[in-house]
C-alpha positions as CSV (number, residue, x, y, z in Angstrom):
1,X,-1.7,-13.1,-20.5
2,X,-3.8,-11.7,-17.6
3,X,-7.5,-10.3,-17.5
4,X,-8.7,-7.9,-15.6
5,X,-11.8,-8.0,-13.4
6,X,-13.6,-5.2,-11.2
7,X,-16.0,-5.6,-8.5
8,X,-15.8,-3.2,-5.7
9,X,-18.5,-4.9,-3.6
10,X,-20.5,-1.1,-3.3
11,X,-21.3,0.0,-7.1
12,X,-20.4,-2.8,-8.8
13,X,-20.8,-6.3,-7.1
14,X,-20.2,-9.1,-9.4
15,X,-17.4,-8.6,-11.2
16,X,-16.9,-7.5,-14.7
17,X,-14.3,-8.1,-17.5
18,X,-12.4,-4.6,-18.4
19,X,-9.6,-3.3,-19.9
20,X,-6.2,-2.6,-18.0
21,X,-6.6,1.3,-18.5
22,X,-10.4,1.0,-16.9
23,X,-9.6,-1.4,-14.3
24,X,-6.5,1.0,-13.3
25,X,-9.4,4.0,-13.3
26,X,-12.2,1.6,-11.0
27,X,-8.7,0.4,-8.4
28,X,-7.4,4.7,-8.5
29,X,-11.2,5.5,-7.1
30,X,-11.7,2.9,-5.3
31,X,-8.4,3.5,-3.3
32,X,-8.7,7.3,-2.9
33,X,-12.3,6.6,-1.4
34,X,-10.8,4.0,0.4
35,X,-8.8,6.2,2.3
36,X,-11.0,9.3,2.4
37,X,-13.2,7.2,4.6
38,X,-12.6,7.7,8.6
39,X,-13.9,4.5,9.7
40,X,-11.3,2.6,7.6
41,X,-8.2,5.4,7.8
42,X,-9.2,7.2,10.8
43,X,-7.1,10.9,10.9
44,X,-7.4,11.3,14.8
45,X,-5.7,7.7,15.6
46,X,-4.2,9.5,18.5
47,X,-0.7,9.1,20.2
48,X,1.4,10.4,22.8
49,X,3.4,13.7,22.7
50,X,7.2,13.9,24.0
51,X,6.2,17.0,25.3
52,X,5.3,17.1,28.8
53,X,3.7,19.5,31.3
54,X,7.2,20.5,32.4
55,X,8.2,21.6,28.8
56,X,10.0,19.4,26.0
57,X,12.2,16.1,27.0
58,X,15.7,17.7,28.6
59,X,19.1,16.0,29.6
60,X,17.3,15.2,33.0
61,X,14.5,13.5,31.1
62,X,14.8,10.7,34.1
63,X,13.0,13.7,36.3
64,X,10.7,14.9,33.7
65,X,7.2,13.6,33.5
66,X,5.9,11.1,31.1
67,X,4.9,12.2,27.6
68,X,0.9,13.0,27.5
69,X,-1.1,10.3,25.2
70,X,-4.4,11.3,23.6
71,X,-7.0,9.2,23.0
72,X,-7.6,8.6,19.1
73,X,-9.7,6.9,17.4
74,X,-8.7,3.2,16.5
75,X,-8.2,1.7,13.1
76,X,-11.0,-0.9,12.5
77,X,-11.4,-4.5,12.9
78,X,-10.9,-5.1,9.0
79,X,-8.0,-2.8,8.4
80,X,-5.5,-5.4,7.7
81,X,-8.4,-6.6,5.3
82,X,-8.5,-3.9,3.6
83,X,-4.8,-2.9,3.0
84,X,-3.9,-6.2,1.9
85,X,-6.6,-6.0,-0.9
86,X,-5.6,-2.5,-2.0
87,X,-2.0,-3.6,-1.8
88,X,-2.8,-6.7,-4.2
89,X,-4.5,-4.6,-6.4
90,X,-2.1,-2.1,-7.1
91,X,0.7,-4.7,-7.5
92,X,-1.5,-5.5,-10.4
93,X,-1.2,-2.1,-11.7
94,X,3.1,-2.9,-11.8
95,X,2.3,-6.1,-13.4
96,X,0.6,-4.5,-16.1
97,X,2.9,-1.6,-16.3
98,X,6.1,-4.4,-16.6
99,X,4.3,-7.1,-19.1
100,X,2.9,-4.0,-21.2
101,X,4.8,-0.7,-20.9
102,X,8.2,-1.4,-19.7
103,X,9.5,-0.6,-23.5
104,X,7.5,3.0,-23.2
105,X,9.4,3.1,-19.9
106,X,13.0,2.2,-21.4
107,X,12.5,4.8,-23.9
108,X,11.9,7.5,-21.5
109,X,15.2,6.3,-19.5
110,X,12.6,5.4,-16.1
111,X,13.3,2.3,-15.4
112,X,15.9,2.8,-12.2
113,X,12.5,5.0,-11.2
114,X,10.2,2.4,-11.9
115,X,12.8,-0.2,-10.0
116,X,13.4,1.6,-7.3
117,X,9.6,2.1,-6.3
118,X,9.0,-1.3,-6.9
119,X,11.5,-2.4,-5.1
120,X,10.5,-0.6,-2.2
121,X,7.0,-1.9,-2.8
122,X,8.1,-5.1,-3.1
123,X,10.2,-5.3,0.0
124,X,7.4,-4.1,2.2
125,X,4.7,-6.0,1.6
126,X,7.3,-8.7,2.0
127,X,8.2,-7.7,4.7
128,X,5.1,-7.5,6.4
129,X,3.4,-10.5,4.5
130,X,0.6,-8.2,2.7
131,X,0.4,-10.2,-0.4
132,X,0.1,-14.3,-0.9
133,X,2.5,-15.1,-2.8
134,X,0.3,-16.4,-5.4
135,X,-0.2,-13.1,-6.2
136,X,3.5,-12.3,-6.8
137,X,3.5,-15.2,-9.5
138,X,3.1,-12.5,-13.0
139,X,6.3,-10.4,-11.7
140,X,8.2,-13.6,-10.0
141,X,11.2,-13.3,-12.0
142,X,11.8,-9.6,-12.0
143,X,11.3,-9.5,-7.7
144,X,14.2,-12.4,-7.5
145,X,16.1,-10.3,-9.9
146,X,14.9,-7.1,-7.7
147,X,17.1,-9.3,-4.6
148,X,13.9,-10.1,-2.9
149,X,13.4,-12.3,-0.5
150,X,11.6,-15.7,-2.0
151,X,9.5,-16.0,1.1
């Protein structure tokens, strides 16, 4: 059996024993804000357009000029920081969802739905190593069943 915590580090700093459905409320806020806010997931981040002075790329793209890039404005030094907590977080939210709703989810004939995102969940933050894989331990046995990689 797992317990839930919240501390956000702003409003609430140490953290405080809660209930599944409040803690998924606190990590739902928490996230949105964390994403409304430019200085973590700036908007304008920039990039370069295939489109060139000369119009759009053509067959003789060898002749045409390079794309234009426009200066954006850069993700921050503790992005990584941050996704990797939000990401941890709302694995929690399938943990709980798994070990306490997954009969609900049967019911309603879900589950390939609730499979498939996790899945795709799953994979990425493998993938990219988002989340230790402590952290995996409460949903081990269904993400080797899943045909993840045990990395």
């Amino acid at each position: 059996r797992y317990e839930y915590h919240w501390a956000d580090g702003t409003n609430i700093k140490k953290p405080i024993k809660c209930s599944a459905p409040k803690y998924i409320d606190y990590l739902m806020t928490w996230v949105q804000d964390q994403l409304d806010d430019e200085t973590l997931f700036p908007s304008k981040i920039g990039g370069c357009s295939p489109v060139s002075q000369a119009g759009p790329w053509r067959l003789s793209h060898a002749l045409t000029p390079a794309p234009r890039c426009l200066p954006g404005v850069p993700f921050p030094k503790n992005f990584m920081s941050v996704a990797k907590t939000i990401l941890k977080r709302l694995f929690r939210v399938y943990a709980h969802i798994y070990h306490q709703h997954f009969d609900s989810v049967m019911r309603l004939q879900e589950e390939a739905h609730l499979n498939t995102s996790f899945k795709h969940f799953i994979f990425f933050v493998q993938e990219f190593n988002l989340i230790d894989r402590r952290e995996l331990a409460p949903l081990h046995e269904l993400i080797e069943k899943l045909g993840s990689k045990d990395r």
